[in-house]
C-alpha positions, 0 to 999 in steps of 0.5 A: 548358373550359365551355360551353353543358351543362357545369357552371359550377363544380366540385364539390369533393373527394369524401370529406370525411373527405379534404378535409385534408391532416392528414387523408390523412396521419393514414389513410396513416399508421394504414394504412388508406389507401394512398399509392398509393390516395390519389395515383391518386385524385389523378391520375386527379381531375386528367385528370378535372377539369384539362382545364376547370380549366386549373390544371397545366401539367404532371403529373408522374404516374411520379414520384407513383406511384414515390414513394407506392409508396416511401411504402407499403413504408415502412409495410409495414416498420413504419418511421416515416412523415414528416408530410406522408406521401402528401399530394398536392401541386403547385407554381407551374411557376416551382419547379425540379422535377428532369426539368421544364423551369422555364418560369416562365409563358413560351414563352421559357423552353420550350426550356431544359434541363431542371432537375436538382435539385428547388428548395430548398422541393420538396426540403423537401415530399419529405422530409416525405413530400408527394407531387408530382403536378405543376406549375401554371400561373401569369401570365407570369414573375409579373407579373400578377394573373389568370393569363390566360395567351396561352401556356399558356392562362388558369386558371378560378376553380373557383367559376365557370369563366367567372371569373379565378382571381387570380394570378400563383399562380392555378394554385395557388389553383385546384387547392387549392379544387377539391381536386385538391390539398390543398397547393400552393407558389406565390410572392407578390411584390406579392400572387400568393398572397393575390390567388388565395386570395381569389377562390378561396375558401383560405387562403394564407400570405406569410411574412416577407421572406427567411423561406424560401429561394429557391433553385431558383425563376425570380426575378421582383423579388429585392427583393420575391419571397416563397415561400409555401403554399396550403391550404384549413385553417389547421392544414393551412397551419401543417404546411405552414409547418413542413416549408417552415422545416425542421423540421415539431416547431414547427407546434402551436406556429404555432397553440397560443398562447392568449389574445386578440390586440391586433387592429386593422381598417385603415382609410384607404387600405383602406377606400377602396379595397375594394369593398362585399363586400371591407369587409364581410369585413374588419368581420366578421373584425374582429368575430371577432377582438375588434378594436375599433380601426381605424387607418390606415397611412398611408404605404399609397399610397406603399408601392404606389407604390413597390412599382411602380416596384420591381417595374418596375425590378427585373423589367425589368433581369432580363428586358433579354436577353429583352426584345432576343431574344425580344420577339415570343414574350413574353406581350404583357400583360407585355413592354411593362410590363417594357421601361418598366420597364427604362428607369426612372432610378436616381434613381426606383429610389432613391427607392421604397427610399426610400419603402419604409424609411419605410413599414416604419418606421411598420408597426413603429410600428403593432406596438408598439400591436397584435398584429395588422392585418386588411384585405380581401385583394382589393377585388372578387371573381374577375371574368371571364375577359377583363376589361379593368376593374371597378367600384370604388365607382363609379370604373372601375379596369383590372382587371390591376394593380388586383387587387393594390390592398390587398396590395402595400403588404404586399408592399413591407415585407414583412411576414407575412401569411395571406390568409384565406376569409371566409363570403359571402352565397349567390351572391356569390364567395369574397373573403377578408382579409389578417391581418398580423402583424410581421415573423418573427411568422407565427405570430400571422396563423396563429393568428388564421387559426384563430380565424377558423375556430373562430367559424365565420367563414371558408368555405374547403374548395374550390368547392360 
């Protein structure tokens, strides 16, 4: 925690020749770094910096130290070393990690058994060689924005400790930019990865509904729930991307395309609810981008409607047996949210999927004239811890929900989406842009991620 002499952010990875996770693998694998070496120093940066932070939940150090020791003797036999060898990385604690409880973000869930097998995208990181240090905090059974946690604490935005780290992923955006990690899994359901890798400064990648699978992780919204990595690079982004699909041979592909990108800049409903900075990265990345056109998705309010009352309907059902035993434990910003949510009628229900064909029917439209579709990702920066509403061009909004503005409309139909760090003015806060893509066409945002990069136009690589 900060207080009156302590520093109001966190200074970031302290070898820059190590701040990529490409990188620690290339050192790991040429020898001239130890796995070992590099998940010590990982280790011993999380008790130095977590206990301000507030990113884990639980470290998981024997079995990092086991396992970059498996690594090390794997290299000294002369045998050939997967791509994420010895990278450090960490997971949203609702991922089952074998000899973990899943706690998903709840004391309701404390007392469970432990998971015996690690989920199905964990299984994936550890045979591409990726080392896990630990679980991450996250807002209660996913449902939030700000990862202001009554249980296990709120997560501090390592920009300034006294702000939000978005949610419900904070943990996962937090410990990526204050370089604890340079990876982190975490899930999106109406935004929970592109609202942290916004106000932290990252990158972040919702895939395609249904892109990766989802066994082994506590649901939220089976309509909605997305699994998807952090990073603080593109090229980093798009290896992870590869080993969560399977199979780590197409990454150059998920960057290599060439030639310009039929872009276009979101405007209507995007535009009006973004706030100045928010507008601003959204023209800059369009500018980067060579995208002359601004277009408008119009069924974008109704898709927000809809994803609510999905995500209401859905996550209050899941949650009913909870909801009867143990409401006085649950997280008191959520509970009342689910229990209305599960006394919505069918007919509304209904109606939403409804709604959500449509708004898939028309983002198909929108595909057929471009490539790509840029809009900011969050319509403020981080706010303080305890916030209860911000200013959004001179309406008051509550804080919590509002977050999520500009990216569950995305969320509703599921497209692909990189959330991506543009450059800010000194003093401002991290806000990034969203850069969708069609669905099964992740590699088109990851691209024009990368481009972003090359025309100098994104700041991601941790707190300064």
């Amino acid at each position: 925690m900060s207080g009156p002499s302590a520093p109001s952010c966190v200074p970031p990875f302290g070898d820059p020749s190590l701040r990529s996770a490409l990188d620690m693998a290339g050192a790991i694998a040429s020898g001239t770094l130890g796995a070992a070496e590099l998940t010590q120093h990982a280790l011993d940066r999380i008790a130095l910096v977590n206990p301000r932070l507030n990113a884990f939940t639980s470290v998981t150090a024997d079995r990092a130290r086991r396992k970059a020791r498996d690594i090390d003797a794997a290299r000294a036999r002369g045998e050939p070393l997967p791509p994420l060898a010895g990278v450090p990385y960490a997971v949203k604690n609702l991922f089952d990690v074998a000899g973990l409880t899943t706690l998903a973000g709840s004391r309701v869930l404390a007392s469970a058994p432990a998971a015996s097998a690690d989920a199905v995208l964990v299984d994936r990181m550890e045979r591409a060689g990726a080392v896990l240090v630990g679980a991450l905090n996250m807002d209660e059974f996913a449902y939030g924005f700000t990862t202001e946690n009554t249980h296990a604490g709120p997560t501090r935005n390592p920009h300034a400790l006294s702000h939000s780290a978005g949610g419900s992923s904070g943990g996962c955006g937090a410990a990526v930019a204050a370089g604890l990690v340079p990876l982190s899994l975490g899930s999106d359901t109406n935004g929970s990865i592109r609202v942290p890798s916004s106000v932290c400064g990252i990158f972040g990648l919702k895939p395609t509904f249904g892109r990766l699978p989802r066994q082994g992780s506590y649901p939220f919204v089976y309509s909605l729930d997305h699994l998807g990595p952090f990073a603080r690079s593109a090229d980093d982004l798009a290896r992870c991307f590869a080993v969560l699909l399977g199979d780590a041979a197409p990454a150059a592909g998920l960057l290599g395309e060439a030639g310009p990108l039929r872009a276009a800049l979101l405007g209507g409903y995007f535009q009006q609810f973004a706030g100045p900075q928010a507008r601003a990265a959204a023209r800059a990345a369009a500018i980067a981008l060579g995208a002359a056109d601004e277009v408008e998705f119009t069924s974008a309010a109704a898709a927000r409607a809809a994803a609510f009352i999905i995500t209401a309907s859905e996550g209050g059902q899941l949650h009913l047996d909870h909801l009867r035993d143990h409401y006085d434990a649950m997280e008191p910003l959520s509970r009342d949210r689910l229990a209305a949510g599960a006394l919505l009628p069918a007919s509304a229900y209904i109606r939403a999927q409804r709604v959500r064909a449509l708004a898939r029917a028309e983002a198909r439209r929108l595909f057929e004239r471009f490539d790509l579709l840029i809009a900011p990702a969050t319509p403020v920066a981080a706010q303080p811890l305890g916030s209860e509403s911000f200013d959004l061009n001179g309406t008051s909004v509550p804080t919590r929900p509002n977050m999520g503005l500009l990216t569950q409309p995305i969320s509703c139909i599921g497209l692909p989406v990189v959330a991506a760090p543009m450059r800010v003015a000194p003093g401002e806060l991290p806000i990034g842009v969203q850069l969708i893509a069609a669905p099964g066409r992740e590699e088109v945002a990851l691209r024009a991620a990368r481009m972003l990069e090359a025309a100098g136009a994104t700041a991601a690589g941790g707190a300064a």
